[in-house]
C-alpha positions in Angstrom: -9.1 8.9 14.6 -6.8 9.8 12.3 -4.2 7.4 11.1 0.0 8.0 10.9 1.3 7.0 7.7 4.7 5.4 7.6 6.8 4.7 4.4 9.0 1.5 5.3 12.4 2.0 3.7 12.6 -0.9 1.5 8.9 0.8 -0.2 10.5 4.5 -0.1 13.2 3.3 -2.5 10.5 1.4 -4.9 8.2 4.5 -4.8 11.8 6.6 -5.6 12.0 4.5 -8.9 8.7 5.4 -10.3 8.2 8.1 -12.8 7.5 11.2 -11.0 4.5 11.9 -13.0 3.1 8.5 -11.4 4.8 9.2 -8.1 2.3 12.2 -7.3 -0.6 10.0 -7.7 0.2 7.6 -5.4 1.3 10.4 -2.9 -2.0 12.1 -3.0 -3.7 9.0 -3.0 -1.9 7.4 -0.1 -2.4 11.4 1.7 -6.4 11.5 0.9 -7.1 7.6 1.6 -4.8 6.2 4.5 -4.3 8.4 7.0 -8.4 8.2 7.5 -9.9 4.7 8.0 -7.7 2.6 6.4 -8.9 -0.4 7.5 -12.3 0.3 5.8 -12.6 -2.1 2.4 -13.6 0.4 -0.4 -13.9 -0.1 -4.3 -9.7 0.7 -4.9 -8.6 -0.6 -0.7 -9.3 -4.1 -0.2 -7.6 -6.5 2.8 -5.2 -9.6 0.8 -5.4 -13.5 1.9 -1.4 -13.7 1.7 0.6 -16.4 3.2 3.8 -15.2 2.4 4.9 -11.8 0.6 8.5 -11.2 -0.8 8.7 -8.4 2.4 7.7 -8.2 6.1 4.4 -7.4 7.0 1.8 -8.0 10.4 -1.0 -9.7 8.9 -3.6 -8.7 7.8 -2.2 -6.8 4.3 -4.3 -4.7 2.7 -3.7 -3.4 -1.0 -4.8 0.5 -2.2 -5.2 0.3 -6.0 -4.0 3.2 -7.2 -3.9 2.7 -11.6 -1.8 -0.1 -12.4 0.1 0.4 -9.5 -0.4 -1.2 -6.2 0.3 -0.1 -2.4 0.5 -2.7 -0.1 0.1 -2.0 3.8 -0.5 -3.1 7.2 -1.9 -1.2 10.2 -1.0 -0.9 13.9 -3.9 -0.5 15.4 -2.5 0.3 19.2 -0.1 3.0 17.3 -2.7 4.1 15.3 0.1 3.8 12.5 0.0 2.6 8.6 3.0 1.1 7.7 3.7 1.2 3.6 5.3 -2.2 2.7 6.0 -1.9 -0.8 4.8 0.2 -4.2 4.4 -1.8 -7.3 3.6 -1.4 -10.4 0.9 -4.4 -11.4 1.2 -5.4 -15.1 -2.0 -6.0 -17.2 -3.3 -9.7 -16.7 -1.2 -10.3 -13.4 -2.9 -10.2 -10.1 -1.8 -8.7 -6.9 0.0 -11.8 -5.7 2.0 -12.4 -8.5 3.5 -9.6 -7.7 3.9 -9.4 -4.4 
């Protein structure tokens, strides 16, 4: 079953203000890994223990690790719909919920 991908608009304006260089990465990642079992944990798509995020999300959040940056999701599984919370870039030495 193949997966919708939706870009949230708060995560459209982050990805907006990334180098376009970097931008295409995460495009093509986001195209070749989400849209196709996305809830699947793999070595760069993992799901987060998060209590609290500084955006919305329906538990659980999962994280695709795409360089140093990071995209954080969440799934509709009735939908059949990825929702893209936010696009991050993670510095070196800080983990994924400092940044969150």
């Amino acid at each position: 079953m193949t997966f919708a991908v939706e870009i949230m608009p708060s995560a459209l304006k982050e990805l907006q203000e990334i180098e376009a260089f970097y931008r295409r990465q995460i495009a093509e990642a986001i195209d070749q890994q989400l849209p196709h079992q996305p809830t699947t944990p793999t070595r760069n798509r993992k799901p987060l223990v998060v209590p609290v995020a500084s955006f919305e999300f329906n538990p659980p959040l999962w994280e695709l690790r795409i360089g140093n940056f990071r995209v954080f999701y969440d799934i509709d599984e009735t939908d059949h719909t990825v929702h893209i919370r936010a696009v991050r870039e993670k510095p070196p030495h800080a983990s994924s919920e400092d940044i969150l």
